[in-house]
VMD Tcl script that draws the C-alpha trace (Angstrom):
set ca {
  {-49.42 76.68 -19.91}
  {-46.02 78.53 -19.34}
  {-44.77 80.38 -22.71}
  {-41.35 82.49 -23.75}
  {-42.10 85.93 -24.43}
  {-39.65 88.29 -25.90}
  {-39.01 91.57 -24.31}
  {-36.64 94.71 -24.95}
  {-36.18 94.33 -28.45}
  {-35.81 90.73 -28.64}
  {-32.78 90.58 -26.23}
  {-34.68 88.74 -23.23}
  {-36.91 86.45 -22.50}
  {-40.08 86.05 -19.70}
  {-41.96 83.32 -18.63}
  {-45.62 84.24 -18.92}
  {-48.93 81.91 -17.79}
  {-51.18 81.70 -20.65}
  {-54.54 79.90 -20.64}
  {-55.05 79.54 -24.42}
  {-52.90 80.10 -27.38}
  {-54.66 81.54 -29.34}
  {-53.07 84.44 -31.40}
  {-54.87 83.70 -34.81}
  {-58.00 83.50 -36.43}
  {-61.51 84.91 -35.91}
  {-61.67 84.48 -31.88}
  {-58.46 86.92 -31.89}
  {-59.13 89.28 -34.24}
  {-62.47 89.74 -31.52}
  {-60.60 89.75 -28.59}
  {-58.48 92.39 -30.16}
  {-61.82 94.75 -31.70}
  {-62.64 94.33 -27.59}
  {-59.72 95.49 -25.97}
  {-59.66 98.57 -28.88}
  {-63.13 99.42 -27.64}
  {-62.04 99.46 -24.59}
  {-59.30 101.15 -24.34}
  {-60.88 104.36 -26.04}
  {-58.94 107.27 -27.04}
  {-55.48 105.98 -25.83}
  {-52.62 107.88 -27.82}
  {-50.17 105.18 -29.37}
  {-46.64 105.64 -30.66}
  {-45.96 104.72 -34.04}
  {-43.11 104.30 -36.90}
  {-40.22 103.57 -34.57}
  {-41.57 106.09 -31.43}
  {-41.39 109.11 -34.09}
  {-45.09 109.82 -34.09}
  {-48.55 109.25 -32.33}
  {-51.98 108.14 -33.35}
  {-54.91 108.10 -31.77}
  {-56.14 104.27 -31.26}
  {-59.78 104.51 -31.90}
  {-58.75 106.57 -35.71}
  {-56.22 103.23 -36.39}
  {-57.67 101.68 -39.48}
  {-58.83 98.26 -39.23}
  {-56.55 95.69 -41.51}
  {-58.22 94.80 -44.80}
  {-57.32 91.67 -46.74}
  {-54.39 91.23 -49.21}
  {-55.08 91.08 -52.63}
  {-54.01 87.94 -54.56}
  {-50.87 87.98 -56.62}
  {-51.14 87.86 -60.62}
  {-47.95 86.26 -60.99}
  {-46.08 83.44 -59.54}
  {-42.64 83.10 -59.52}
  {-40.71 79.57 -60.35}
  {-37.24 78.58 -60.86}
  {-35.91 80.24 -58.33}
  {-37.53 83.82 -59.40}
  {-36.27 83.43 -63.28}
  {-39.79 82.66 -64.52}
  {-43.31 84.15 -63.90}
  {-46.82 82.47 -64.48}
  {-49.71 84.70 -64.73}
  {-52.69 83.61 -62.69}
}
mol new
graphics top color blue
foreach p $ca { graphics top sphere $p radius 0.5 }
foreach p [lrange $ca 0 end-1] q [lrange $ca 1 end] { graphics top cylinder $p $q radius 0.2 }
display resetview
């Protein structure tokens, strides 16, 4: 399958061959602990190009915690949870 892909901050467009679209869930977030290990101690640029991290030291994403409010009419109101 043929997809768009943005390119040079979002001011072009490539056509790239992808076999499977799969950029979510569990079989990603795999293919993505594979290609860190892989990859090894590659510096990376970070916060706009104004610093560097080593990839293997990048944290790995933990989940988001639940709200304890919820907003309603149009933000004016909270509910607590």
């Amino acid at each position: 399958m043929e997809v768009k892909v943005r390119t040079g901050r979002g001011t072009g467009t490539i056509k790239v061959d992808v076999d499977d679209l799969k950029f979510s869930g569990l079989e990603f977030k795999l293919l993505q602990a594979e290609r860190k290990r892989q990859a090894g101690s590659v510096t990376v640029s970070t916060g706009r190009g104004t610093g560097t991290r080593n990839l293997k030291d990048t944290p790995e994403p933990s989940e988001k915690p639940k709200p304890k409010v919820i907003s309603r009419n149009r933000g004016t109101k909270t509910t607590k949870l």
